[in-house]
C-alpha positions as a printed NumPy array, in Angstrom:
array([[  0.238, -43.053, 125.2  ],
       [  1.988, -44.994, 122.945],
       [ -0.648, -45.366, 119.599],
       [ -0.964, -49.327, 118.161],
       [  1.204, -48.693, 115.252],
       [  4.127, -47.434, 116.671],
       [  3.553, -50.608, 119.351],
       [  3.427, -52.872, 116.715],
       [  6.565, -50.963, 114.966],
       [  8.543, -51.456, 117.996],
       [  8.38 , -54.872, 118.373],
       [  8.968, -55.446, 114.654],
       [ 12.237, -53.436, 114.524],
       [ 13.07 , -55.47 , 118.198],
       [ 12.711, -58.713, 116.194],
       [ 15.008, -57.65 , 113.116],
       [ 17.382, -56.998, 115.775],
       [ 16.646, -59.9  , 117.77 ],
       [ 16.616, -62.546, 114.564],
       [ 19.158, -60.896, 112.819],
       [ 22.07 , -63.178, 114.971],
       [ 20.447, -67.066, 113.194],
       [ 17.439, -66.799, 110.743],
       [ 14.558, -68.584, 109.424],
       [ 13.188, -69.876, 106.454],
       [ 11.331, -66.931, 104.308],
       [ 10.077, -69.618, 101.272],
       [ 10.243, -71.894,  99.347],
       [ 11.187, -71.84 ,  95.212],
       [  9.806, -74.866,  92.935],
       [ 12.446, -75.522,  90.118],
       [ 14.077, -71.899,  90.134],
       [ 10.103, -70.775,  89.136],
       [  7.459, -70.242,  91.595],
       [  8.007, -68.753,  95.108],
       [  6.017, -69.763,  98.279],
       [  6.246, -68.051, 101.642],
       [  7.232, -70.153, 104.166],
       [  6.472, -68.423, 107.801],
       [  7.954, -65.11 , 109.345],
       [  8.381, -64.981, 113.008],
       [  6.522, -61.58 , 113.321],
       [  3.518, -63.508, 112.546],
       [  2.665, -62.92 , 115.936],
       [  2.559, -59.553, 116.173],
       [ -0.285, -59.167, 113.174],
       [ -3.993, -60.069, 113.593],
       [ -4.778, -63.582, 113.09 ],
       [ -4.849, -64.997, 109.323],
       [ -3.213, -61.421, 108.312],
       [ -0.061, -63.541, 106.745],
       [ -1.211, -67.301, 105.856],
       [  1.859, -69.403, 104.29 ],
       [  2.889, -72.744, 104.143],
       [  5.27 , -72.174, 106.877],
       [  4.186, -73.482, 110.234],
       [  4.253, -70.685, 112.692],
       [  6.168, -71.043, 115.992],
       [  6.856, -69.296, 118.77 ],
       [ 10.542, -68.856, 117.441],
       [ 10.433, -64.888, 117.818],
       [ 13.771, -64.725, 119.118],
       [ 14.645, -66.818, 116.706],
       [ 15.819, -69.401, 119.178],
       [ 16.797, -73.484, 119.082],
       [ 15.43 , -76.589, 120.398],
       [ 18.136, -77.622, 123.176],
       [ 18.652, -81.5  , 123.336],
       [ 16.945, -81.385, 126.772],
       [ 13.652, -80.668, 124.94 ],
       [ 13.989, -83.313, 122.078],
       [ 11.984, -85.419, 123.46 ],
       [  8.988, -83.072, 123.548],
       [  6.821, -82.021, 120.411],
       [  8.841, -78.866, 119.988],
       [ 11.342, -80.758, 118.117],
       [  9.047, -81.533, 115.653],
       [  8.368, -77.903, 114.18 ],
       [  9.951, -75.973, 116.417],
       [  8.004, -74.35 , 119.347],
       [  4.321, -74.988, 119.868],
       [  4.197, -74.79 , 116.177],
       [  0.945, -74.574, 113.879],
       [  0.285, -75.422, 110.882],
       [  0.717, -73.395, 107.813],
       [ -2.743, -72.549, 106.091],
       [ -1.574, -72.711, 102.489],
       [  0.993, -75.467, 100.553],
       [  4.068, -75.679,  97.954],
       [  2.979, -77.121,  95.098],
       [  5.403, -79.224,  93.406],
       [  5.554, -82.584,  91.365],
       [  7.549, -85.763,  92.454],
       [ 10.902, -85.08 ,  91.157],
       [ 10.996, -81.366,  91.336],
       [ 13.994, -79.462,  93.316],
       [ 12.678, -76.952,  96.293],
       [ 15.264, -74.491,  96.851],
       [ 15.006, -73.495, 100.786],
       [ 15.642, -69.657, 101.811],
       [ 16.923, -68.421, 104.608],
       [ 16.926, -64.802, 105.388],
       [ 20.15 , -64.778, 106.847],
       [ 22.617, -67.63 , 108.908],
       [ 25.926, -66.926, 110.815],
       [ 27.903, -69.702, 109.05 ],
       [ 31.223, -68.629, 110.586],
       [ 30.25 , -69.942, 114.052],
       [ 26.866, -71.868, 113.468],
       [ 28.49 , -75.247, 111.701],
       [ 26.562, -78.192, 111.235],
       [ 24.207, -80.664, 109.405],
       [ 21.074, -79.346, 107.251],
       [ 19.137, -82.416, 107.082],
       [ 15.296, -82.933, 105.423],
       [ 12.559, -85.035, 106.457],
       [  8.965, -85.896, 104.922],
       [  6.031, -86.684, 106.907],
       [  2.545, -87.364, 105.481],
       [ -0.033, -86.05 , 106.816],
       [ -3.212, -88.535, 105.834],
       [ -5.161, -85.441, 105.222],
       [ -5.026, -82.013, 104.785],
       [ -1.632, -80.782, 106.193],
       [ -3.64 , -77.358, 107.102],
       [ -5.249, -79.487, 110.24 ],
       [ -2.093, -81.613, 111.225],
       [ -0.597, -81.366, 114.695],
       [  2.663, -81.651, 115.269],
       [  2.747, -83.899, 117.825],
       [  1.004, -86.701, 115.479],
       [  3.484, -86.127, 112.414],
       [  5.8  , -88.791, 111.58 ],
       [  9.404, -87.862, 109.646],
       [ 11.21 , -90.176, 107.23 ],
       [ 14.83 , -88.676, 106.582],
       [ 15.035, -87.77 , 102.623],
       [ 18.098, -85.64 , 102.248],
       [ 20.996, -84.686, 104.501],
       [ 24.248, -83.076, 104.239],
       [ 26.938, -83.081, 106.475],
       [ 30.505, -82.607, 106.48 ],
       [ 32.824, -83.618, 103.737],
       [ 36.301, -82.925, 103.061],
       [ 36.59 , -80.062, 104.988],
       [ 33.236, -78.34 , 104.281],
       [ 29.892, -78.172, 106.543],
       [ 26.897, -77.95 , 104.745],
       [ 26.212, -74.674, 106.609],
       [ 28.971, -73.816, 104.524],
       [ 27.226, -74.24 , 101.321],
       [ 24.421, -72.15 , 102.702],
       [ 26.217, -68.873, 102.944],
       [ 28.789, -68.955, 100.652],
       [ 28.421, -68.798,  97.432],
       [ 24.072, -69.719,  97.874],
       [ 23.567, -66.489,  99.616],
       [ 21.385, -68.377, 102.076],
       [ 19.829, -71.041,  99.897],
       [ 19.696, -75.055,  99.873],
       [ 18.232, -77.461,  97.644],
       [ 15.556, -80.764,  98.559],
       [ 15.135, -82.672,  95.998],
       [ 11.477, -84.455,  96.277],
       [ 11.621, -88.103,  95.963],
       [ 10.985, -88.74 ,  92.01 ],
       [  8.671, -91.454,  92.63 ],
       [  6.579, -90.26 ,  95.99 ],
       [  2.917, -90.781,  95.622],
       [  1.051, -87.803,  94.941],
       [ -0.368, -86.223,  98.962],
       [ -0.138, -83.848, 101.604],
       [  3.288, -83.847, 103.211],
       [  4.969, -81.645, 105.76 ],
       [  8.782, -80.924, 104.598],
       [ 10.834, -80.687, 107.708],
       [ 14.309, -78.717, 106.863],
       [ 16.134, -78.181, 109.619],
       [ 20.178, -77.444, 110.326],
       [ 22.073, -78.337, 114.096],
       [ 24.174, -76.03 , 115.076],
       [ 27.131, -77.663, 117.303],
       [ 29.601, -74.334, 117.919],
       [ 28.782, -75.679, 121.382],
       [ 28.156, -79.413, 120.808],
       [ 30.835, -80.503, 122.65 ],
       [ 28.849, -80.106, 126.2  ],
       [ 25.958, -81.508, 127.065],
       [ 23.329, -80.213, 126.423],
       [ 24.955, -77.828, 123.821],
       [ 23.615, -78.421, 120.163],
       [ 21.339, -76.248, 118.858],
       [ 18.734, -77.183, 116.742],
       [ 16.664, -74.722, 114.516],
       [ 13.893, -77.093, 112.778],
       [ 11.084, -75.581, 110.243],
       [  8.354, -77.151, 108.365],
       [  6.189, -75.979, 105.442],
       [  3.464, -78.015, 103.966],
       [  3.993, -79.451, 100.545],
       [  1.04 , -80.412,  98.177],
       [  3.192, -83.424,  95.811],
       [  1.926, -84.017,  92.138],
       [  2.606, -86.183,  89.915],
       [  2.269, -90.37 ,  88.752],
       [  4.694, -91.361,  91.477],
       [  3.141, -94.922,  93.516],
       [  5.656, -94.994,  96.3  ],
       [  4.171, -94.106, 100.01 ],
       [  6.708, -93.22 , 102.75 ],
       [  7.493, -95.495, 104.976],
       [  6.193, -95.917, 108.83 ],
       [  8.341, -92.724, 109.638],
       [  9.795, -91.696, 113.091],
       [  7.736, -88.767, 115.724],
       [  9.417, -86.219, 116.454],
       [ 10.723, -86.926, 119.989],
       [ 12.091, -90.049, 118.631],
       [ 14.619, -88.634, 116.273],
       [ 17.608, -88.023, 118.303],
       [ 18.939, -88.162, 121.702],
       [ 21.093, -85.684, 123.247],
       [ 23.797, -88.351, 123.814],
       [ 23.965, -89.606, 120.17 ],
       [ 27.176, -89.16 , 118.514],
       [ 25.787, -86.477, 115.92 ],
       [ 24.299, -84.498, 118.684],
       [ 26.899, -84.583, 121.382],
       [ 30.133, -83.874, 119.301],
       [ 32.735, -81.308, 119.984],
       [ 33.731, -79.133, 116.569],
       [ 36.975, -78.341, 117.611],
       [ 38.524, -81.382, 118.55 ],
       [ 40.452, -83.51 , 115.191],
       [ 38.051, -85.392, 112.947],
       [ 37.626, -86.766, 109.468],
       [ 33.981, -87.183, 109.193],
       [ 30.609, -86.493, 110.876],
       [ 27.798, -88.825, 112.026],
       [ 24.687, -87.167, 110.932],
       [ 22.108, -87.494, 113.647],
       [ 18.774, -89.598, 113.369],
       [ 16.633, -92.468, 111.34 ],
       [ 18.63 , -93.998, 108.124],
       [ 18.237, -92.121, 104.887],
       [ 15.07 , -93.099, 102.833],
       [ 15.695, -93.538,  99.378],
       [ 12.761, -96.083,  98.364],
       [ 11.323, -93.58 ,  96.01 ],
       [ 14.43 , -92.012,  94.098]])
């Protein structure tokens, strides 16, 4: 019989392999300084607690998407029945997070990477997802020739910056990053959307609050023009998907 480590070894090499083809966000870095873990997928194959972060955990172990058809379900929110992360970033209004990713196949996967704050009233730690709101903070799309997917893998060896809003009242926020992959956009049905969220503890002597925000399922719809577009076809520009960009507090 197979012993528990070599079980547990097993499925940890099968989800290298099986992550290995899009990737996930391994932390979080505060002005080039302090690093916070954001949330492995093999999170579920350790005992409970074993690996707290400030990544939400999800049941993303193949590393998979949210399909449009499921956008207007919770899911879309944090990815799949996601949880909260137990710890936070800490950062000050104004400070730069620079977002890792393990790994992302840029070559095919071309798209948006677009950031959202939601507040949680509370401690982040007990949030669900379904209850979060998102107001749109950052997003990058395509311009002159260049996705921001681009950016990520070459020459940022898997890295992109948020900038926190310089004047955000100090709280408990969730920071959703996400990037929409739409190699296969052009059908129905056919984006790809890999959202994660990590909880973010915000410092500082900003007096702005977010505005009302948008839940999750109400962020896009699988016929809007940013989610149903077809990469291969001529274009000049790209209409990024979702609410208006916030800017009340930069």
């Amino acid at each position: 019989m197979l012993s528990k480590n070599l079980l547990l070894a097993t499925s940890l090499s099968l989800l290298a392999d099986s992550v290995s083809a899009h990737g996930y966000v391994t932390g979080v870095r505060v002005n080039q300084g302090t690093w916070f873990p954001g949330s492995n997928p093999s999170w579920y194959y350790y005992p409970q607690g074993a690996a707290p972060s400030a990544g939400w955990n999800s049941l993303n172990q193949d590393n998979g998407f949210i399909e449009p058809a499921a956008f207007q379900s919770s899911n879309i929110a944090c990815h799949k029945s996601a949880t909260p992360g137990q710890l936070y970033v800490n950062a000050n209004a104004g400070d730069t997070l620079t977002v890792y990713w393990n790994t992302w196949p840029g070559d095919s996967h071309k798209g948006p990477v677009i950031n959202y704050l939601a507040s949680c009233n509370g401690e982040c730690t007990n949030a669900n997802a379904g209850s979060l709101s998102f107001t749109k903070i950052d997003a990058q799309g395509y311009n002159n020739g260049v996705w921001a997917t681009d950016r990520i893998t070459a020459p940022n060896n898997f890295t992109t910056t948020v900038r926190i809003p310089p004047r955000l009242r100090p709280g408990n926020y969730v920071l959703r990053h996400e990037i929409i992959a739409l190699h296969a956009a052009g059908n129905d049905n056919g984006a790809q959307a890999y959202p994660q969220c990590l909880n973010v503890k915000v410092g500082g002597s900003g007096s702005v609050s977010l505005p009302g925000g948008t839940p999750g399922p109400n962020l896009y719809r699988r016929t809007d023009a940013g989610i149903k577009f077809n990469l291969y076809s001529g274009f000049s520009s790209y209409p990024i998907p979702g609410p208006a960009l916030w800017t009340g507090a930069n």
